[in-house]
C-alpha positions in Angstrom: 10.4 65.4 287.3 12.9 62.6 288.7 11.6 59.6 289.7 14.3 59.1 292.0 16.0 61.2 295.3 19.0 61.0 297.1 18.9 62.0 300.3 22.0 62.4 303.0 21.9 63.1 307.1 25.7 62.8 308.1 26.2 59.5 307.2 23.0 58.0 306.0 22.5 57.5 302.7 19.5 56.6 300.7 18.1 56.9 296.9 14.5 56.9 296.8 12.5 55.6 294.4 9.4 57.5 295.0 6.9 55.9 293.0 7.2 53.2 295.8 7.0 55.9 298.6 3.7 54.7 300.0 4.5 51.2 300.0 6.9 52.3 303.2 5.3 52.5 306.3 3.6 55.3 307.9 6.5 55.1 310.8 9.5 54.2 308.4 8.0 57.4 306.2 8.4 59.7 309.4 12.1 58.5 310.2 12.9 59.4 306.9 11.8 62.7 306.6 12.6 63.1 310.0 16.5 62.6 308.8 16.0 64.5 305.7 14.7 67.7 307.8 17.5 67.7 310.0 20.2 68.4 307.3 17.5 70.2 304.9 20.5 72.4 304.1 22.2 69.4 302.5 18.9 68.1 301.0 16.8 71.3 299.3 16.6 69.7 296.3 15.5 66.6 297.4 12.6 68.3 299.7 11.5 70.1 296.5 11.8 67.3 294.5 9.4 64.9 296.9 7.3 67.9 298.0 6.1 68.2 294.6 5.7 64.6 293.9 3.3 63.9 297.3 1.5 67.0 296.0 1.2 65.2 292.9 0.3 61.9 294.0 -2.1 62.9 296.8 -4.1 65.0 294.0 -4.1 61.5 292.0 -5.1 59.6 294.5 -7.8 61.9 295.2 -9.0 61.6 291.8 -9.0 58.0 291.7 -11.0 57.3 294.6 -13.5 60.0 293.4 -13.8 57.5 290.2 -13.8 54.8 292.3 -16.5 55.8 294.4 -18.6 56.8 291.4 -18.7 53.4 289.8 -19.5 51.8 293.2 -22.6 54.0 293.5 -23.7 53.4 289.9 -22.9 49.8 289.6 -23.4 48.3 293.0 -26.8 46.3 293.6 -28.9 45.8 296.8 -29.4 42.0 296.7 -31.7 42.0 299.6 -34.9 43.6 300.7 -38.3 44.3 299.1 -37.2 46.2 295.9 -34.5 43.4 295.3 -34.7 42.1 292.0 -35.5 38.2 291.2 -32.4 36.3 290.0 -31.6 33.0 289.5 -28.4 31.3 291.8 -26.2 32.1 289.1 -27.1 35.7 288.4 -26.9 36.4 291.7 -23.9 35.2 292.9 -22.8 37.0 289.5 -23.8 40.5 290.6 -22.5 39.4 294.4 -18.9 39.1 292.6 -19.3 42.6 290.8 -20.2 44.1 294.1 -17.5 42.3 296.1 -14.7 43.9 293.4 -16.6 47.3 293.7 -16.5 47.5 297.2 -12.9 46.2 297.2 -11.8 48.5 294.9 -13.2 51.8 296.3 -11.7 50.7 299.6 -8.0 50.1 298.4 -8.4 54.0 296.3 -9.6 55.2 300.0 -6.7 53.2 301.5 -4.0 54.9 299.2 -5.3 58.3 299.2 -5.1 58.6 303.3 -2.1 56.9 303.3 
């Protein structure tokens, strides 16, 4: 599959590097296919081409946010409360940093699979 699309709507003209599709903004993405669908006779294949790609990249993104989410509940530790285990400053603020990354990272993988 092409990386790349070229899409024309009378006389707009743009190549698309789709890999860098989501990095667009929701409204800029809308205008865009908004263009695209009103000359869709002049663009088939590039509706194909990026209809298969989001198809892709939404079931990828999926996938990676499921894996995401399973190291976060596997690997993340309560710091607090009764059960919480006794560690010294420096182990702590150790397991604070692993949790910090954890959290971050399942919320970026949540982030680019609504997107």
């Amino acid at each position: 599959m092409t990386e790349t699309v070229y899409f024309r709507a009378d006389t707009f003209r743009a190549t698309i590097y789709l890999p860098r599709l989501h990095e667009l903004t929701i409204t800029n993405i809308r205008k865009l296919l908004r263009l695209v669908f009103c000359y869709d006779w002049e663009n088939e294949e590039a509706i194909l081409t990026t209809e298969l790609y989001i198809q892709n990249a939404v079931e990828d993104s999926l996938q990676a946010w499921k894996e995401k989410s399973q190291e976060y509940a596997h690997g993340w530790r309560n710091l607090k409360g009764p059960f919480a285990p006794r560690l010294t400053k420096e182990e702590k603020l150790k397991v604070t940093r692993e949790n910090n990354r954890l959290t971050a990272a399942v919320k970026e993988a949540k982030r680019t699979h609504e997107k």
